[in-house]
C-alpha angles and dihedrals in degrees: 000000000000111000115227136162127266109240150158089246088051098051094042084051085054096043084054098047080048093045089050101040115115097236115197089200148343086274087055096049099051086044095064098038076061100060079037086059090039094060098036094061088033078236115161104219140018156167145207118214129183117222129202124205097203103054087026084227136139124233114196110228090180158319127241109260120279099024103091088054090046094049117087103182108135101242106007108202136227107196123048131188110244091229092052093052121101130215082321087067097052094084076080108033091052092029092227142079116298111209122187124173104182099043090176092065124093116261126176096239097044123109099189110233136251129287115276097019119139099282099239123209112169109026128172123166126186131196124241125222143204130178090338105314130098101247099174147326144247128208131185128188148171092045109165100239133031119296113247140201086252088061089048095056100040093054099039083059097042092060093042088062091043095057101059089049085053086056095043085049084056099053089044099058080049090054088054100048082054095047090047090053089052103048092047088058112114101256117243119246116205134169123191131179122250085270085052109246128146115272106163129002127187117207098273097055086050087052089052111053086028096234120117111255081252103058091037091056097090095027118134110222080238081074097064102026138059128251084260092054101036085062101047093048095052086046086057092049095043084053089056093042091060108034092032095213118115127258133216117216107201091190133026130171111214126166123229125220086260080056091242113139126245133197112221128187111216141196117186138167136171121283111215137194126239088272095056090249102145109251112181129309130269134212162168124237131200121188109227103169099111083046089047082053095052096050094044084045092059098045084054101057098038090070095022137091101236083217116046093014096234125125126290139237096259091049087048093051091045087055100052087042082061105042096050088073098026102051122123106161139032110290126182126224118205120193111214124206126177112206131233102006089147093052101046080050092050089051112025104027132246099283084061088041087055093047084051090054103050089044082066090049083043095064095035086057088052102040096046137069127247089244095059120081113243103189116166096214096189147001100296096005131098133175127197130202115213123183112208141201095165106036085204085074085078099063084040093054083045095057099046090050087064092048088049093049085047087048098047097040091051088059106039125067087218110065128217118223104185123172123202133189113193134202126174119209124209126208105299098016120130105260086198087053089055095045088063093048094054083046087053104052099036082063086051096057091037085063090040089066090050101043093042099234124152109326100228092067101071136035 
């Protein structure tokens, strides 16, 4: 096998080899991130397993090629309880990388392994994470040389990546179920007069718009769609009227009888009389609205936590990206932290962990404008973006935090313990730079609650 080094070129090549590969499935996608990981630790052998919270099992995804067809264990097996799992199993356990480079000596966590199973001599796993639960594991093995920290990281950080464009794979085969419902649909048929009233309507139209044929025949365009629409509709007739070539409409609003709105696609060209004279227009309609909410639904989730509904780490990255070239004007930057998470999971469970969570978006909703950024960047950790004119605004918007937690924790039988570090940037300041002082001091008054000191100085 070709040596190279491991480096932060070589994993964002792979991640963009990962990003542009034309994945058939989930399965596919992780199959290939695993040859990705493979070659990138020059490793000889590997494996993906899920892993789930709930029934602390894992599910094997896959194994690197070959191995299946070298091992020669009866039965092997492809889910495995966590507490029956040996080192491998630690990633979890220990919720960090396991590293081993001499395999064959003895260590106090180590089960051996079957009989005919793939000797192993360098090993190293690491756990995977998404929005703040462990979700598999990948382990790599047999590499020439010693592992390193440096193979740890990078591929700690490789998978990380990976995962979210699993997720985003996800959401797109979704998308497509939803986009292959919709184009087997009947297309509608419609005919108006040069006033725009209904003339003629086919089933589909009638469903809809959610009016019989019959009531529909007779009907002004006024009737199902808004002043707004209306206007523009007619603007789009009296186009074709003129020019006499038909016109596509990608996106129209329309209101049902139930006064939902639905979007309809449209293609519509001029109906003339036998002497050419124009009569009315005449059209096919195609409901897209399932396929407008997908795709709504898709744009949401791609900059929004699933679980608070704030915005996530990779909208929040996007956004100081942005403003470090767009800014024109102070902006403050507050590092959020929610305390004992761990804790309120070890004790109470996940689903209490969650609730604990989304109390914390809770307050931030009710403490920030809708002009600042609220973005929640990992499991118990929030940032805020607030634009300023006064940079007094910042200590304000401090202060009220605290009154909302009071306020909050007076009426709910789950407290919320939140700790914040603050640093306002003027013009030409580093944003990245601010973003490390707020770190900084949210850690200092993180330390200030648990060593007592003056109140004021933490939330």
């Amino acid at each position: 096998m070709k040596k190279k080094r491991l480096t932060e070129k070589a994993r964002l090549e792979s991640l963009l080899r990962i990003g542009q590969y034309e994945a058939k499935s989930t399965q596919d996608l992780l199959d290939y991130a695993l040859s990705e990981a493979l070659d990138l630790t020059q490793s000889a052998i590997g494996y993906i397993y899920y892993y789930d919270d709930q029934r602390r099992q894992f599910i094997l995804n896959t194994w690197s090629k070959g191995v299946m067809e070298a091992c020669t264990v009866m039965d092997p097996q492809t889910i495995y309880d966590l507490d029956k799992t040996g080192i491998w199993g630690e990633a979890v356990r220990q919720a960090r990388p396991i590293l081993v480079n001499d395999f064959a000596a003895p260590h106090p966590l180590k089960r051996g392994y079957p009989d005919g199973h793939v000797p192993l001599r360098r090993f190293m796993t690491v756990p995977v994470s998404h929005q703040g639960r462990i979700v598999a594991v990948i382990g790599l093995a047999n590499k020439e040389e010693e592992y390193t920290e440096k193979d740890l990281q990078q591929v700690a950080l490789l998978m990380s990546s990976v995962w979210q464009i699993a997720e985003r794979k996800k959401a797109e085969v979704e998308l497509l179920r939803y986009r292959d419902f919709i184009e087997n649909i009947s297309d509608g048929c419609f005919e108006v007069d040069l006033k725009g009233n209904m003339t003629f309507a086919n089933e589909a139209v009638a469903k809809h718009l959610g009016y019989s044929i019959q009531e529909l025949i007779g009907m002004n365009t006024r009737q199902y769609a808004s002043p707004e629409e209306t206007k523009r509709l007619f603007g789009i007739f009296n186009q074709i009227f003129r020019t006499g070539e038909p016109a596509t409409i990608q996106e129209s609003v329309l209101v049902n009888r139930e006064g939902q709105n639905r979007y309809i696609e449209m293609s519509v060209s001029l109906i003339r009389d036998p002497k050419g004279q124009p009569t009315g227009f005449r059209g096919t309609t195609r409901d897209i609205t399932e396929k407008k909410k997908a795709e709504d639904y898709l744009q949401y989730i791609s900059i929004h936590d699933s679980l608070t509904g704030l915005y996530n780490r990779f909208y929040a990255d996007s956004e100081i990206d942005r403003l470090a070239v767009s800014r024109v004007r102070p902006i403050s930057v507050i590092i959020i932290d929610l305390n004992d998470l761990k804790k309120v999971n070890d004790q109470y469970g996940h689903a209490m962990g969650d609730q604990y969570i989304k109390n914390a978006a809770t307050v931030l909703k009710q403490t920030f404008r809708p002009e600042d950024m609220i973005a929640r960047i990992g499991g118990d950790e929030f940032l805020v973006l607030l634009p300023l004119v006064d940079v007094d605004v910042c200590a304000q918007t401090i202060e009220r935090l605290r009154g909302h937690i009071h306020s909050f924790n007076q009426s709910h039988e789950q407290p919320v313990h939140l700790s914040a570090g603050s640093a306002t940037a003027q013009t030409g300041d580093h944003l990245t730079e601010t973003i490390r002082k707020a770190d900084r001091r949210m850690y200092e008054e993180k330390a200030c609650m648990k060593s007592g000191c003056e109140p004021a100085k933490a939330i």
